[in-house]
Structure formats: C-alpha cells, structure tokens
C-alpha positions as CSV (number, residue, x, y, z in Angstrom):
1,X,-39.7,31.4,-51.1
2,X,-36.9,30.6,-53.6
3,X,-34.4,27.8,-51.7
4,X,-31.0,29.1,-51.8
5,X,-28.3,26.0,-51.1
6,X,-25.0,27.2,-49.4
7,X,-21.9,24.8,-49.0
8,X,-19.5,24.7,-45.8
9,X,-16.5,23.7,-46.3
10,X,-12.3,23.9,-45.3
11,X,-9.0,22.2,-45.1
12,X,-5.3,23.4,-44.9
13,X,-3.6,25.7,-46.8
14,X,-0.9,25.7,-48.8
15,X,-0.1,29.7,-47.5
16,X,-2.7,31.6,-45.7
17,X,-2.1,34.2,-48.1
18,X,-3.8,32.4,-50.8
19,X,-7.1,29.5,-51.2
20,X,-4.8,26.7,-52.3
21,X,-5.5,23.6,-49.7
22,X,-2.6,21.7,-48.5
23,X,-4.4,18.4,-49.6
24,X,-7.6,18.1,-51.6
25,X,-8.0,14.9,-50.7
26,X,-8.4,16.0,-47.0
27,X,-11.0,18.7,-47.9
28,X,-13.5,19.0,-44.3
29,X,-17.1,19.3,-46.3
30,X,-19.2,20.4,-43.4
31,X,-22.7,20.3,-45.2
32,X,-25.1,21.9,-47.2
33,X,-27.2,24.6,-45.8
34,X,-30.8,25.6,-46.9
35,X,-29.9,29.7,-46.1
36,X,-26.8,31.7,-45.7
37,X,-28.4,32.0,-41.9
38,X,-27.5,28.5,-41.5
39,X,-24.5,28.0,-43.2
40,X,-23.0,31.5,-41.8
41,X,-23.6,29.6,-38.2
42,X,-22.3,26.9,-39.5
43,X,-19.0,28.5,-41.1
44,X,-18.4,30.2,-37.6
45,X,-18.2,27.4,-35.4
46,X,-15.9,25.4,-37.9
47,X,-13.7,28.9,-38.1
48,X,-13.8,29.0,-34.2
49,X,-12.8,25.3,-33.8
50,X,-9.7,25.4,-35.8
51,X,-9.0,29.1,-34.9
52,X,-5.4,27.8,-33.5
53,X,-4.5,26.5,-36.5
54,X,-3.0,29.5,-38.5
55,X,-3.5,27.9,-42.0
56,X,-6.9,26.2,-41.8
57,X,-9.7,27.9,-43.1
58,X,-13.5,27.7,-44.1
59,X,-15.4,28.9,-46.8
60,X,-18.9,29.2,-47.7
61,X,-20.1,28.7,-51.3
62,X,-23.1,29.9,-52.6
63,X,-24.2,27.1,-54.4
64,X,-27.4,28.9,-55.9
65,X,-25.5,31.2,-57.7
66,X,-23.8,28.1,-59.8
67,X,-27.2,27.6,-61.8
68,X,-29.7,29.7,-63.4
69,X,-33.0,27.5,-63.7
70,X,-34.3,30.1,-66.9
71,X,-30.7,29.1,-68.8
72,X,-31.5,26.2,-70.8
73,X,-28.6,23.6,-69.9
74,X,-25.6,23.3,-72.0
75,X,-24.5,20.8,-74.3
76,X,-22.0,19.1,-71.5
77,X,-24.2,19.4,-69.1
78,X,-27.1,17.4,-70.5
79,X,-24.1,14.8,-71.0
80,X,-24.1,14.9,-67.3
81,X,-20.4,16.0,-67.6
C-alpha cells in the first residue's frame, strides 16, 4: 500500500473570505497523518474546537501530491533548496 502523508494545520485569518493567516508566525501545525482517514478526523476536531472563532480555520494538505518519486529531482532540489 502506497503511504500517503497528509498535513493538519490552521491559524487566523486575515478575512474569512480568503486563506491569508493573520500571523504566520502563529500558524497551529497539528501533525502529519499517515491517511486522509486520519487527518480528516484530525481536521474536524481542530475545526470543532475553534468553531466560535469566526476567522480561524484548518486545512488539510495533501502532502503526497507535492512529489512524484518517478520525476527525477530538480536542479534546486538536489541543492537541498
């Protein structure tokens, strides 16, 4: 079974109309998830926590979706920028 890594994560907005946070610096990382099962769970209960706060929100990123194992790696990237 391929692994598939998703990211939690949230924070203040600058406008709840739009994904710019308030404060990068005060970005909530809640983890990394082996499944979208996990994460998903995970996303909810952070969502559900701040629910009162109209401008918070939480996202989940696909991080296995960010890299192709099959594409070799590009110039920067061997860098390790």
């Amino acid at each position: 079974m391929t692994q598939r890594l998703h990211l939690v994560f949230g924070g203040e907005l600058v406008d709840s109309a739009r994904t710019e946070f308030r404060d990068p610096d005060k970005i909530h990382v809640v983890g990394v998830f082996p499944n979208y099962q996990a994460a998903h769970a995970a996303w909810k209960a952070e969502a559900q926590r701040t629910v009162d706060s109209a401008q918070t929100r939480y996202f989940i990123a696909h991080l296995h979706r960010l890299r192709d194992e099959e594409i070799e790696a590009s110039a920067t990237e061997k860098l390790g920028g």
